[in-house]
N, C-alpha and C positions, 0 to 999 in steps of 0.2 A: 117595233119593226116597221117600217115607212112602205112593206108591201107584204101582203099575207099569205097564204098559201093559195090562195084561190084565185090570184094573178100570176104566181112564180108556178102553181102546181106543174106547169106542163114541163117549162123551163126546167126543175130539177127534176124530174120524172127521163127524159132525156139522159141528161147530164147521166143518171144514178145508170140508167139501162146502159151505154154506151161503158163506164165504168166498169161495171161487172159482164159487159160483154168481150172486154177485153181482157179481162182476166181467164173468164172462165174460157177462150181459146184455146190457153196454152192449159191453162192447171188441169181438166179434165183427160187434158192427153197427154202428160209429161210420161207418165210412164215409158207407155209407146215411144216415146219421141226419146226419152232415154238408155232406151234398150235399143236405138240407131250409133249410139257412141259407147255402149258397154253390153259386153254380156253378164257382167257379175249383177246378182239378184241384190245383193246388199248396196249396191255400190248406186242400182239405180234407185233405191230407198235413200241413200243419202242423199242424191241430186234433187230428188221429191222433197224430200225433208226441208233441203234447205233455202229456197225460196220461205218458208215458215217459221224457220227460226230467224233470218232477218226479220219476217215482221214483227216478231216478238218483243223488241226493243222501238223498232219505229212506232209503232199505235200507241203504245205506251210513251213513248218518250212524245210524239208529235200530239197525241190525244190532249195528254196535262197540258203541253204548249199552247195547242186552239184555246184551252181554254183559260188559261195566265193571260194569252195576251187578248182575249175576248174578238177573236179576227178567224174565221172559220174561211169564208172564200179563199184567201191567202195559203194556206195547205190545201185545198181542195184543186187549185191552181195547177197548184205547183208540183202536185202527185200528178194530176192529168199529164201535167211537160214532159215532166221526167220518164213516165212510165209511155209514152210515145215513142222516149228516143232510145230507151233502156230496152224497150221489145223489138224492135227493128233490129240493134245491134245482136240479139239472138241468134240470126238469121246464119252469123260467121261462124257460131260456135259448133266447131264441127270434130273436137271431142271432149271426155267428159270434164277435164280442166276447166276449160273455158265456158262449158253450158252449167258449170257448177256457179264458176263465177257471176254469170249473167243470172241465173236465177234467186241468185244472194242480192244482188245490187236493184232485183226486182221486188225482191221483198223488201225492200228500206223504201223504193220508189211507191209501192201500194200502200204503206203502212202511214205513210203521211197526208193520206187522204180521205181513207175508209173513217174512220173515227168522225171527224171535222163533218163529212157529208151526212152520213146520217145524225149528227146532232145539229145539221142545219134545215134538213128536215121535219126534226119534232120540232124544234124553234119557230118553223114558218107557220105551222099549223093553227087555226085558230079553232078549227074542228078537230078534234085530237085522231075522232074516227077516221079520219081522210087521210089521216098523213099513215095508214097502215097500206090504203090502197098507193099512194106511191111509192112505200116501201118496195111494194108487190115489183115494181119494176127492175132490182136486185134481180128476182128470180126470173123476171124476163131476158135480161140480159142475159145473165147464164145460157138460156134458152137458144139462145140469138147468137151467144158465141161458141157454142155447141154445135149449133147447125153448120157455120161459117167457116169452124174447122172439118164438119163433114163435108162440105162442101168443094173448100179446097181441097182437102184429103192429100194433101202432103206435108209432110211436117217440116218444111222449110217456110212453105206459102203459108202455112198459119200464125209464123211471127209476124210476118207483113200483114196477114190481113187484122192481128192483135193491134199491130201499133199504130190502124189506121182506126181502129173503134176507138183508143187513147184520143187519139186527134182529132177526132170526132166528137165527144165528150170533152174535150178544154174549148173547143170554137163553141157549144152548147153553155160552157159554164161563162161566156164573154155575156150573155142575157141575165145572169144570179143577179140581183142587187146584193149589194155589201154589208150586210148587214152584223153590228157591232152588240154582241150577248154581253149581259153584266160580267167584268171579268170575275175569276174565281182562281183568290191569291193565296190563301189559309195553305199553309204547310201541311206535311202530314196527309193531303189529303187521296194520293192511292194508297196510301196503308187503310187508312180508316173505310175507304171506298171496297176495301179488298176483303175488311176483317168481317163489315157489317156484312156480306152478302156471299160470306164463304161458302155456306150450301149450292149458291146456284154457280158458284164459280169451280168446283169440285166435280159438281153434277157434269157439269159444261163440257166440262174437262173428260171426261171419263168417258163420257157417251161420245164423243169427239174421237178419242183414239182406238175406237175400235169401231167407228166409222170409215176416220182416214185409212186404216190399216185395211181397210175392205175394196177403199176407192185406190188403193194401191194394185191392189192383186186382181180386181175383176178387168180394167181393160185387157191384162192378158188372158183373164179365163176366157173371155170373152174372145179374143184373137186367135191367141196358136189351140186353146180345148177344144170351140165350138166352132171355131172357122169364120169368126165375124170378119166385116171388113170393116174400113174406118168410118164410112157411112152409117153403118151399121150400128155401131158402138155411140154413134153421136143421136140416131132415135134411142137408143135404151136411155142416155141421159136427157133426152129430153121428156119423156117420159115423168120424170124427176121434176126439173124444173117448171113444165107446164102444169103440173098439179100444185107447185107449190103456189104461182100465180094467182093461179083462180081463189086458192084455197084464202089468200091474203088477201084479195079483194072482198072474201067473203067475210072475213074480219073486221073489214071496215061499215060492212051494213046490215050481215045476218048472226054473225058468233058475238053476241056478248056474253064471254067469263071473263074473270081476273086473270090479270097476264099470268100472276104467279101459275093459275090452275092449268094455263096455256104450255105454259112450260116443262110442269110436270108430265102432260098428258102426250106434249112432244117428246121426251128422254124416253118413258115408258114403251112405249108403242114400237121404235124403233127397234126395239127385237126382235119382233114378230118379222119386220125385213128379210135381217141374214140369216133367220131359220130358213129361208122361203130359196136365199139365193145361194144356201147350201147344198138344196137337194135340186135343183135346174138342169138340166143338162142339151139344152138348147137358147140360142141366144137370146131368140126373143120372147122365152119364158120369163128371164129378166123384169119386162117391161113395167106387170100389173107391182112388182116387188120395190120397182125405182118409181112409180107412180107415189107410194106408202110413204115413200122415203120424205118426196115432195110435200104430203101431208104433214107426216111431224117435224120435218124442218118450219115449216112456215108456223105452226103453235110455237117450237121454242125458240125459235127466231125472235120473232115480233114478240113476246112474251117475257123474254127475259130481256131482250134490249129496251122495249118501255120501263118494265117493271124498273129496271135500274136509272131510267131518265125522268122517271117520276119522283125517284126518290136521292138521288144523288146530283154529284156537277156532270154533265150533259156529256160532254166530249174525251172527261177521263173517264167515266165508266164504261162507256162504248169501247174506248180505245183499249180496258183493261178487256174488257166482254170477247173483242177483235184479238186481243193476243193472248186468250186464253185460246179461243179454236185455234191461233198458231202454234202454241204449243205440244198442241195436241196434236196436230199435225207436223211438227217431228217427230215425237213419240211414235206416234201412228206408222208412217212410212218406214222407222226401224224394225220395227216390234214386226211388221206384216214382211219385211224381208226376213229376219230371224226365222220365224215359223215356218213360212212358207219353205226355207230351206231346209230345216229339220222334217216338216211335218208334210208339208204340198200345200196348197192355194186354200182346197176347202177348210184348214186347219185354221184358218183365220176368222175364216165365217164363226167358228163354233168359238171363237177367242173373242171373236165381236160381241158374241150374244152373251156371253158371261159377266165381261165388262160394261155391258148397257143395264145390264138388270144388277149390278151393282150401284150403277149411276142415279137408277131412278128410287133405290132406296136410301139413298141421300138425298136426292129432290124430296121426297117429301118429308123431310126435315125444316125445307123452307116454309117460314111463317108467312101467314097470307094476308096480315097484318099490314096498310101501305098501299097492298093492290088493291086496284079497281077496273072494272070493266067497261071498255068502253062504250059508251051513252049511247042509245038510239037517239036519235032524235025527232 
């Protein structure tokens, strides 16, 4: 690569923040913002849902593509474009037809970009430790568009201010150099990518939907139970995301284990969460529980996303790693309207905690065999 990370660090560090600060605007408050165009509980589980199941085909299908045509900037691009003009246009959708359809055409619009970026990431890295610290910018962003929707605090003003973080983040990626990865043409190869690392993509999976099912139901515990307002709700999540920052920064200069061990310890842990945000019954009891959260995101985050680019092609595994949490995140958002309508809100927390402690006895099925930990140096 004709520039390393230690020239581009800041340049994609930007880029990635800007990226997932415009996501995490709308996704953290879809709910809210769907329960503006329906009353029905399932109905706004499917609006959730479906931004997720678009991406489920794009990472996948856009992930193998960065890496056939070995051209990572070129979807990194072109998700930034799209997903400028694709959040802006939210702004109309003013019932649940149309906010279904814009959140479909948002998921195709993210999916083409997530994969490609963070395998242009570990690519630039020539300290492999560092490029965990600009991971860490993922969960800033969130951070950032967490607050930006607290901010505005209306949920019309938060498409616009999503699709100016978008446009923010492609005028950032005009600095990337272009850099061309060996490409990777071998057939077959999401199946084999899919079959070798079935534990962690199962685990993924599992601990995934009964997380989403939780980030479905608590903005409203959180709103009509406890009386938050939207400001309110946007420090609980940050809470989340600021922990997971630091926690990834710490990855890159004080936690060395093996990603694999990272990852397990992330699936695991996360139970201890929704016992916590079961028994709550004020909002900002919330906070030390989405603090936790932030911690074992950032283990199985970085964890299982190295573990797999160390050992696989770069932009498909990511890209399947990306449309596994999609997946889950339909599941997720069904499953947490079902219960919650049969059972009430807390009934998912206790749905959560069953399904993560099944997840994490599949994680440790994974062989540690491959992993390694990142080097002090």
């Amino acid at each position: 690569m004709s520039r390393t990370l230690s020239g581009m660090s800041n340049h994609i560090r930007i880029t990635t923040f800007f990226q997932h600060a415009g996501i995490a605007a709308v996704l953290m408050f879809m709910p809210v913002i769907a329960s503006g165009v329906t009353d029905a509980i399932f109905e706004i589980g499917v609006i959730v849902a479906s931004f997720s199941m678009a991406q489920i085909v794009s990472e996948v299908y856009f992930g193998r593509l960065s890496d056939r045509r070995g051209h990572r900037l070129l979807f990194i691009r072109a998700g930034l474009a799209a997903c400028t003009i694709v959040y802006a246009l939210h702004y109309f959708a003013d019932d649940a037809h149309t906010l279904l359809l814009a959140r479909i055409t948002a998921g195709v619009a993210t999916g083409m970009m997530i994969p490609a970026l963070l395998a242009y990431t570990y690519e630039a890295g020539t300290h492999k430790k560092k490029v965990a610290s600009v991971v860490s910018f993922h969960a800033l962003g969130w951070l950032a568009g967490i607050v930006a929707a607290g901010i505005a605090n209306d949920t019309d003003l938060i498409f616009l201010a999503s699709a100016g973080l978008f446009a923010a983040g492609l005028a950032s990626s005009a600095r990337l150099s272009d850099t061309r990865p060996q490409k990777e043409t071998a057939p077959g190869t999401i199946r084999r990518v899919i079959t070798n690392n079935k534990f962690l993509f199962v685990a993924l999976l599992m601990r995934h939907v009964g997380a989403v099912a939780v980030w479905t139901v608590l903005p409203l515990i959180l709103t009509e139970s406890m009386g938050a307002k939207l400001w309110q709700v946007s420090v609980v999540y940050v809470a989340n995301t600021a922990t997971a920052f630091v926690v990834m920064n710490l990855m890159a200069y004080r936690i060395h284990v093996s990603n694999v061990t990272k990852f397990k310890a992330g699936i695991g842990m996360t139970a201890f969460v929704f016992v916590g945000l079961a028994i709550i019954d004020q909002w900002w009891q919330a906070m030390p529980f989405m603090a936790l959260v932030g911690f074992t995101w950032a283990f199985l985050y970085v964890g299982g996303s190295f573990h797999l680019m160390e050992n696989n092609p770069k932009s498909t595994s990511t890209g399947v790693f990306s449309s596994t949490i999609s997946i889950a995140a339909v599941i997720g958002p069904v499953a947490a309207g079902a219960i919650a309508l049969a059972y009430g809100y807390v009934a998912v927390m206790y749905f959560a905690v069953i399904v993560i402690v099944a997840a994490f006895a599949v994680a440790v099925r994974i062989p540690n065999a491959g992993s390694r930990a990142v080097p002090a140096e």
